[in-house]
PLY file of the C-alpha trace (Angstrom):
ply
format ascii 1.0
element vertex 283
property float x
property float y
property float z
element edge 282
property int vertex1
property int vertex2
end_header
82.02 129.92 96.70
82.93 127.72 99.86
84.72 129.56 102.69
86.39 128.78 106.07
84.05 128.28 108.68
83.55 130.79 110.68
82.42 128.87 113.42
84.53 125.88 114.52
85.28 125.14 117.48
87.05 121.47 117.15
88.37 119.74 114.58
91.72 120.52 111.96
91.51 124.48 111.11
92.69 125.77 108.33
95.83 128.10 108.77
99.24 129.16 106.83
100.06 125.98 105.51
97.38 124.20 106.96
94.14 122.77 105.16
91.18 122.58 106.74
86.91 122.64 106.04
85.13 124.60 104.17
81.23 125.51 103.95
79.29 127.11 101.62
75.80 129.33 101.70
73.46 125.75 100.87
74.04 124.24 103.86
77.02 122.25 103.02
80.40 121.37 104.92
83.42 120.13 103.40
86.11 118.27 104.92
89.35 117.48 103.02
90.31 114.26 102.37
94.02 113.74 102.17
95.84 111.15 99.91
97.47 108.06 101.77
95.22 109.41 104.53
93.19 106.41 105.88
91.17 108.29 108.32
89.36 110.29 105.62
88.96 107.32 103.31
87.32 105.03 106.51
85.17 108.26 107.36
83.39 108.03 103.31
82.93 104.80 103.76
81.13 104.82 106.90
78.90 107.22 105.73
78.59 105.23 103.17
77.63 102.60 104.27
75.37 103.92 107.72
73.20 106.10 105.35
71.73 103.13 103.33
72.09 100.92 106.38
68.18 99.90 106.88
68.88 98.59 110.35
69.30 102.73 111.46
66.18 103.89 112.68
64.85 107.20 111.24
65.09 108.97 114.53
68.66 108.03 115.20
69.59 108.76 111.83
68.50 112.46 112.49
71.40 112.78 115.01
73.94 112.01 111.75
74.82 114.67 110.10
73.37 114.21 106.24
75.87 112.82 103.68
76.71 114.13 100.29
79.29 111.85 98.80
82.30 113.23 98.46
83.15 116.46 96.01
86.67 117.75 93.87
87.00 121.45 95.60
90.04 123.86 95.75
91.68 123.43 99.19
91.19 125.90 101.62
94.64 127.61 101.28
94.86 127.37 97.25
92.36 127.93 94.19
95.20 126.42 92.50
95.27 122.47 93.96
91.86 120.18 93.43
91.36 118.00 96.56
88.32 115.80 96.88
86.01 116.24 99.69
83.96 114.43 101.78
80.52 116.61 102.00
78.33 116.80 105.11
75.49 118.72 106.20
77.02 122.29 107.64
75.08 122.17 111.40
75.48 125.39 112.03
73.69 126.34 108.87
70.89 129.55 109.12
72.91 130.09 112.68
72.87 134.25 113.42
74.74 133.78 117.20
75.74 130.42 117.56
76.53 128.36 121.18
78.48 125.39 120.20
80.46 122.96 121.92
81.88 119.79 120.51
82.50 117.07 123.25
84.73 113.94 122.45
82.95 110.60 124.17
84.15 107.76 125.85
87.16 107.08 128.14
89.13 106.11 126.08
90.00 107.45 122.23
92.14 105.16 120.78
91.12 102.50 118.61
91.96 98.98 118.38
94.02 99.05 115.27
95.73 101.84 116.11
99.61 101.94 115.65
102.05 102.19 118.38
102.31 105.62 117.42
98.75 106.77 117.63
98.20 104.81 120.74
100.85 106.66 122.22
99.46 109.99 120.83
95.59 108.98 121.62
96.60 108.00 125.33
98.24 110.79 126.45
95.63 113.03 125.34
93.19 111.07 127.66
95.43 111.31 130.58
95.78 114.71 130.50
92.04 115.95 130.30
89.04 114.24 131.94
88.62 111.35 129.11
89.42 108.98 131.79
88.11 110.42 134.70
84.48 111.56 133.10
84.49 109.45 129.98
83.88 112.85 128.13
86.46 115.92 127.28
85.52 119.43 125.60
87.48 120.28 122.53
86.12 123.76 121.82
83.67 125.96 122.04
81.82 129.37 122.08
79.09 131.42 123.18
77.30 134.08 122.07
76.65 136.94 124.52
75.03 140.67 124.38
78.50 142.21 124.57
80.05 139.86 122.15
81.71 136.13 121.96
82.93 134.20 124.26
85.82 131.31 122.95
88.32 130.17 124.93
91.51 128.88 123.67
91.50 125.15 122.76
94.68 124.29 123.91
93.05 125.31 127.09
89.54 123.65 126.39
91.31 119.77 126.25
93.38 120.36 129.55
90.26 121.38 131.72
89.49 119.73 135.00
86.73 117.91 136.44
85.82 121.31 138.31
86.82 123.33 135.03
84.33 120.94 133.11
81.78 121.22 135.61
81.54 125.39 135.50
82.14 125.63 131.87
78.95 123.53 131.37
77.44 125.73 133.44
78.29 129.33 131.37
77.54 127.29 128.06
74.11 128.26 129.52
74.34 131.78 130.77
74.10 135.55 129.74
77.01 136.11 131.09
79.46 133.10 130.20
82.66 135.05 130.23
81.86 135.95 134.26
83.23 133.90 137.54
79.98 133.40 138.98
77.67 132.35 135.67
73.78 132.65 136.06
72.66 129.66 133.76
69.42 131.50 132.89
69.21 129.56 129.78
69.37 126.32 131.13
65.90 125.11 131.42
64.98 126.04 127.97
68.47 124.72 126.39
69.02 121.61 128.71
65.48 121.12 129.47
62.40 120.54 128.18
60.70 117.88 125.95
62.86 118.77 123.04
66.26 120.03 124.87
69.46 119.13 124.99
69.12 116.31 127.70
66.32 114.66 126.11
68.05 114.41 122.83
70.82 113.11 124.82
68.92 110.46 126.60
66.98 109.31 123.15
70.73 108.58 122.07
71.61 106.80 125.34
68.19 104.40 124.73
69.64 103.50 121.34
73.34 102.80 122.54
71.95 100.95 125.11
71.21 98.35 122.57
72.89 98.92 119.38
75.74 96.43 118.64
76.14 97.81 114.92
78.91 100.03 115.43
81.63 100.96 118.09
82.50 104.94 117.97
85.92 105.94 119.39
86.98 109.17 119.32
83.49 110.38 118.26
81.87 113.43 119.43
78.46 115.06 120.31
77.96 118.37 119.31
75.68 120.37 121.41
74.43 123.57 119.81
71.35 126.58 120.35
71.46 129.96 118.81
70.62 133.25 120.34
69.16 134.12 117.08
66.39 131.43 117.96
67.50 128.02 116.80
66.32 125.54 118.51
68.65 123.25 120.44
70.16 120.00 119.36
72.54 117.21 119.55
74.71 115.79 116.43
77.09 113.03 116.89
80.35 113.56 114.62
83.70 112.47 113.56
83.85 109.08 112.36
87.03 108.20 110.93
87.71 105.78 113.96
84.01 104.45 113.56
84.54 100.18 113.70
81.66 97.35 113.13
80.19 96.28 116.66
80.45 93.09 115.85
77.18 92.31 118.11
78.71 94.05 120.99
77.41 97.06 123.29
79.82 99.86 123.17
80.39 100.63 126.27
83.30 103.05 126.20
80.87 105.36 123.93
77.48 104.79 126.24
79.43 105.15 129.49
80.85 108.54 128.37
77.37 109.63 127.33
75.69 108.65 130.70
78.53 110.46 132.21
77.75 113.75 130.21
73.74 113.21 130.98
74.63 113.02 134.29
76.57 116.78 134.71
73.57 118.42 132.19
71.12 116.61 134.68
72.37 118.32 137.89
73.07 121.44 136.08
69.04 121.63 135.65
68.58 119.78 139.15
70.85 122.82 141.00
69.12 125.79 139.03
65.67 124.53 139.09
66.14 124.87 143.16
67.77 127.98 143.28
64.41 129.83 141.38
62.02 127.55 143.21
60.57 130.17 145.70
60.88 129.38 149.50
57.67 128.33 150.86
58.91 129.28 154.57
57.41 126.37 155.91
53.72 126.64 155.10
52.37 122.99 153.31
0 1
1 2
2 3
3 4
4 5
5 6
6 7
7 8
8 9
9 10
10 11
11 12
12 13
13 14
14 15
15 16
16 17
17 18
18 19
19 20
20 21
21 22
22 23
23 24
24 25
25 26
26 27
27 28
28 29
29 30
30 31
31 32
32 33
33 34
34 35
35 36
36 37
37 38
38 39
39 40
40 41
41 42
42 43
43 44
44 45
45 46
46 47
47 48
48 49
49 50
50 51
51 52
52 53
53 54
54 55
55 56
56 57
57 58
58 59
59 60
60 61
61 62
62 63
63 64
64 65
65 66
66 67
67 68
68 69
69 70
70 71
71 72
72 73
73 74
74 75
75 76
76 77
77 78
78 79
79 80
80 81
81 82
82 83
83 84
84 85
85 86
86 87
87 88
88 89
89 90
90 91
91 92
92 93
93 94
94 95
95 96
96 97
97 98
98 99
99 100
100 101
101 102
102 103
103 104
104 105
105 106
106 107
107 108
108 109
109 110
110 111
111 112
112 113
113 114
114 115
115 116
116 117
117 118
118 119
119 120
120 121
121 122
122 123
123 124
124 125
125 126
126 127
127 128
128 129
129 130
130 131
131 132
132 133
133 134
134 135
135 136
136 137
137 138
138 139
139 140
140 141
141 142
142 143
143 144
144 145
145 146
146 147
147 148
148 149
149 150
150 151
151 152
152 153
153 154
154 155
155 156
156 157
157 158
158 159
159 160
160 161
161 162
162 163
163 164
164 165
165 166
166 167
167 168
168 169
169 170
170 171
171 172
172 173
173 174
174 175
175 176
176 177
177 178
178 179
179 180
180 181
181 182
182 183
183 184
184 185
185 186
186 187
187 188
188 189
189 190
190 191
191 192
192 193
193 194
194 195
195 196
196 197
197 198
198 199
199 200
200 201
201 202
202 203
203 204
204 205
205 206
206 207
207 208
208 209
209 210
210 211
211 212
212 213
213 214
214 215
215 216
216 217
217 218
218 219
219 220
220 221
221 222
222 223
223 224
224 225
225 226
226 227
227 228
228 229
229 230
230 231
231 232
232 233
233 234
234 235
235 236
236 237
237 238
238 239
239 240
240 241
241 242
242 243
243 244
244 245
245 246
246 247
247 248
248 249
249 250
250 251
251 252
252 253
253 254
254 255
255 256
256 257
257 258
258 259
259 260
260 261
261 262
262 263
263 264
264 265
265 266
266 267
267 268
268 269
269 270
270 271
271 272
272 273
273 274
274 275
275 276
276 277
277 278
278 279
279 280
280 281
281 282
């Protein structure tokens, strides 16, 4: 039977009065779709239509996460009321100790049909975490740790600073996440490396670089390893803002990525000196 997840970190959670996903033990994730809701209705369709698009190359596909059409379910806070459901792949499936962190890209979140309302809503949001500054905020996450989990609030998560950003990156990495002074000993093999989390990110920056398909505000990257011995990988999510390219670059998305490259890419510059032993001067 599907269940709440038991490891979000972003997104609507379900709560007293609240309905939110739901995933089951086959890999699936289910995410309500709300009548007179537009969002949900734009999100099917993009899916829709991006996983029969032929112009997607197989190896950017692979950062989507796999679609499933869309599924009548009970909602997540009644067996009573039917609710359809758009179904995704569950990343976090086969996960023992999950470290996830969902990242919104792009300086700017709000979309071009957006109402007066929503712009309102979407802007402020941006102002008040690093959106505009970075081009990237965090929305949630957590990390798994010998003496237990590490999440911190998400009201706090969206208000972090540059220098807040900037550490937190940092313990994403490390044994001891929860701690001041975090050791990023898992850095090289989660950020680095032929298959880590920077090269995934700069296989997605190659394609943005000259994609004019689609323009993705208010998307995010998910960024996830497990201490159970997952490997790491990127996902890009959250498409209900998704809008044709209409043969243009998008910037606001690529920028924000570059942005994020560039903070993994001295996190593995800075810890990849501190282990290099001194030489003390001999050539």
């Amino acid at each position: 039977m599907p269940k709440q997840p038991e490891h979000q970190v972003g997104g609507h959670e379900a709560g007293p009065g609240k309905v939110g996903p739901l995933v089951d033990d086959s890999g699936h994730f289910y995410k309500p779709l709300h009548p007179g809701d537009e969002r949900g209705t734009h999100e099917v369709n993009f899916y829709t239509s991006f996983s029969s698009d032929p112009r997607i190359p197989s190896s950017i596909r692979s950062f989507f996460p796999a679609f499933g059409g869309t599924k009548l379910l009970p909602t997540s806070d009644s067996s009573d009321v039917l609710l359809p459901h758009l179904v995704l792949e569950d990343l976090l499936h086969g996960y023992t100790s999950p470290c996830v962190m969902d990242v919104k890209i792009g300086a700017r979140t709000w979309y071009p049909q957006a109402s007066e309302s929503d712009f309102d809503k979407y802007l402020k949001l941006d102002r008040e975490s690093t959106t505009v500054p970075l081009g990237f905020r965090l929305c949630g996450l957590q990390v798994h740790h010998e003496s237990g989990r590490w999440k911190p609030d998400r009201n706090k998560v969206r208000k972090y600073t540059v220098t807040d950003v900037r550490q937190v990156l940092r313990q994403f990495v490390s044994k001891n996440p929860d701690e001041t002074h975090p050791d990023c000993a898992l850095a090289s093999s989660v950020y680095g490396g032929s298959n880590g989390i920077l090269a995934q990110l700069l296989e997605l920056k190659s394609w943005f670089e000259d994609q004019t398909l689609f323009h993705f505000y208010s998307a995010s990257t998910l960024i996830s390893y497990d201490k159970g011995g997952m490997a790491a990988r990127v996902k890009l999510i959250d498409f209900a803002h998704a809008m044709e390219g209409e043969g243009i670059i998008d910037h606001n998305f690529l920028g924000g990525l570059c942005s994020l490259i560039k903070f993994i890419s001295e996190i593995l510059t800075d810890t990849e000196a501190e282990v290099r032993p001194a030489n003390n001067g001999i050539v």
